[in-house]
C-alpha angles and dihedrals in degrees: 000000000000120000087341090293122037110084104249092236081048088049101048094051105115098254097173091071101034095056100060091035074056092057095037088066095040082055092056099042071053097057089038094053089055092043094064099051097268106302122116086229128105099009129014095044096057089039098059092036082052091054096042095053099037086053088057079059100047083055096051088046088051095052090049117109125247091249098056093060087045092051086040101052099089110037090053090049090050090043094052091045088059095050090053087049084057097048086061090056113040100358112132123256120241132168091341100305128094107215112120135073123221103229093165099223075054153000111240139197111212088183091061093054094053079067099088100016085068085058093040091051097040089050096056097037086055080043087059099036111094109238095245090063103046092087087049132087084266098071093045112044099049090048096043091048081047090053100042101046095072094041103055085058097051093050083057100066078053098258106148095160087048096050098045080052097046082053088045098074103025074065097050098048092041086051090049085047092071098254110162111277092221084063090053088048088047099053089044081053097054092041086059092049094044091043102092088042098062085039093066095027117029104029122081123234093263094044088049090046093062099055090050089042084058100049083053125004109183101050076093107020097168098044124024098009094041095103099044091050103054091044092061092042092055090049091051106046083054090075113176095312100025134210091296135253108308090021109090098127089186091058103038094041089060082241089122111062119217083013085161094046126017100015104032091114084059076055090052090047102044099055091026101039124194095332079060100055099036077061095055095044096048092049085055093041086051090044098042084049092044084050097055095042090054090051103044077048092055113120094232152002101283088049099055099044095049082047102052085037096060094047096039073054098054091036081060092058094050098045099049100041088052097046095043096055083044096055098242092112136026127275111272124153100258112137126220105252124239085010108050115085106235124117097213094046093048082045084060111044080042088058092046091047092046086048086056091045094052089048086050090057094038085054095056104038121068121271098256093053092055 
């Protein structure tokens, strides 16, 4: 027992970093709540049931053995692959993309779930490859198929923000790996040459518009550029202290499009201001170092990478979400995690948690219990 009364399992749970993860989510059900005129439906009650029971997850992940993610990287790759196999062929259609799939009890996103399988099967395949091999052809064809097989079908739904964050973290798991840096320079290289070419060929108009939206928003301010400037607009008005909880004129308005999803940080920031925002920024700082601690601690090599590639996952998220409602990216559909309201993107960023979590026990109990 901990202290004479606190269960020691209960004890050793990372509580620094739960606690203001804790917080973080109490502070979206909060901007919800507010974004839906001030009701816990639809928003802010699901969100917070979704977290409680996800995090239950996150816990039973963390008391399963090593073993059991190694045995269990291939099957769930090939599981989620199917799924997304499935999605091409019967997924609903929403907004012009096909990339749910209609459960009844739920609407999932199959796409959302290969996030961090991509980072669990890389992981084991590095753990198996023997580390001569890793700077030889060996330890870059099978990942990459591994890699571009989902997202080509992802790609296909059309889910450009999903599958850049899909290769995210297969890149940063095959750089952690030990694959050559020059590789890695020479990719970045041909990417920079093929890039105006998939901008004209492979990209749809929307897809397009929102590049060029980006480079220079209000040249249409009421199109293109709609989204990008009221965000903007919202950020802004918020100043240090910002309007007060309930008083967000942007989101309440309607002037803020997706104010529950993609731009609910732009409703934060609005009613909370700046104090607000410093918050958000200093729980993910907290997660994303937790993260990295946990991973350079794993007790071997399949630890630590599984580690560094959830939270490189859940960093992507951030970044981009952030960036995007700030107009420093273009619009794509990431949500901001522990604040969006989304249940399979609050599934995902709870796997990759529950993955940390696990590492973080692996690395403190001795080798024959894990």
């Amino acid at each position: 027992m901990a202290l004479g009364i606190i269960p020691d399992p209960v004890a050793r749970q990372p509580w620094r970093v739960i606690l203001p993860l804790l917080a973080l989510v109490l502070l979206g059900a909060a901007v919800l709540y507010s974004a839906a005129g001030g009701h816990l439906q639809p928003y802010a009650a699901s969100h917070m049931v979704r977290f409680g029971i996800f995090l239950v997850m996150a816990f039973v992940m963390s008391w399963l053995p090593r073993d059991w993610f190694k045995m269990a990287a291939y099957p769930v790759y090939g599981a989620v692959f199917l799924l997304l196999m499935l999605v091409e062929a019967i997924g609903a259609i929403n907004g012009g993309s096909q990339r749910w799939l209609n459960l009844g009890f739920m609407t999932l996103q199959p796409s959302e779930l290969m996030k961090p399988t991509i980072v669990l099967v890389l992981a084991r395949f590095y753990d198996t490859l023997p580390a001569p091999m890793t700077a030889s052809w060996r330890g870059l064809i099978p990942a990459g198929a591994l890699i571009g097989l989902p997202v080509g079908l992802v790609i296909l739904q059309p889910d450009l923000g999903t599958s850049l964050a899909i290769v995210f973290g297969g890149v940063v798991v095959m750089f952690l790996a030990g694959l050559p840096l020059r590789w890695f320079v020479g990719a970045g290289v041909a990417a920079g040459i093929a890039a105006p070419v998939g901008f004209f060929t492979f990209l749809h108009d929307y897809q397009r518009r929102r590049v060029t939206t980006f480079l220079d928003p209000e040249s249409d301010p009421l199109g293109a550029g709609y989204h990008i400037t009221q965000s903007k607009i919202a950020i802004g008005s918020g100043g240090i202290f910002g309007k007060g909880f309930g008083n967000g004129s942007q989101s309440h308005l309607e002037y803020l499009p997706e104010a529950h999803t993609d731009f609910v940080f732009a409703t934060m920031a609005e009613e909370w201001g700046m104090i607000g925002g410093v918050f958000v920024l200093l729980v993910f700082a907290a997660l994303f170092r937790w993260g990295l601690v946990v991973a350079r601690r794993g007790p071997d090599r399949f630890s630590r990478l599984l580690a560094s590639g959830m939270t490189a996952t859940i960093f992507f998220y951030v970044a981009i979400n952030l960036m995007m409602v700030m107009g420093l990216a273009p619009v794509v559909g990431i949500p901001l995690p522990f604040m969006s309201h989304g249940g399979s993107s609050m599934l995902t960023v709870m796997i990759c948690f529950g993955a940390i979590l696990a590492v973080d026990r692996w690395s403190k109990r001795p080798t024959g219990l894990t």
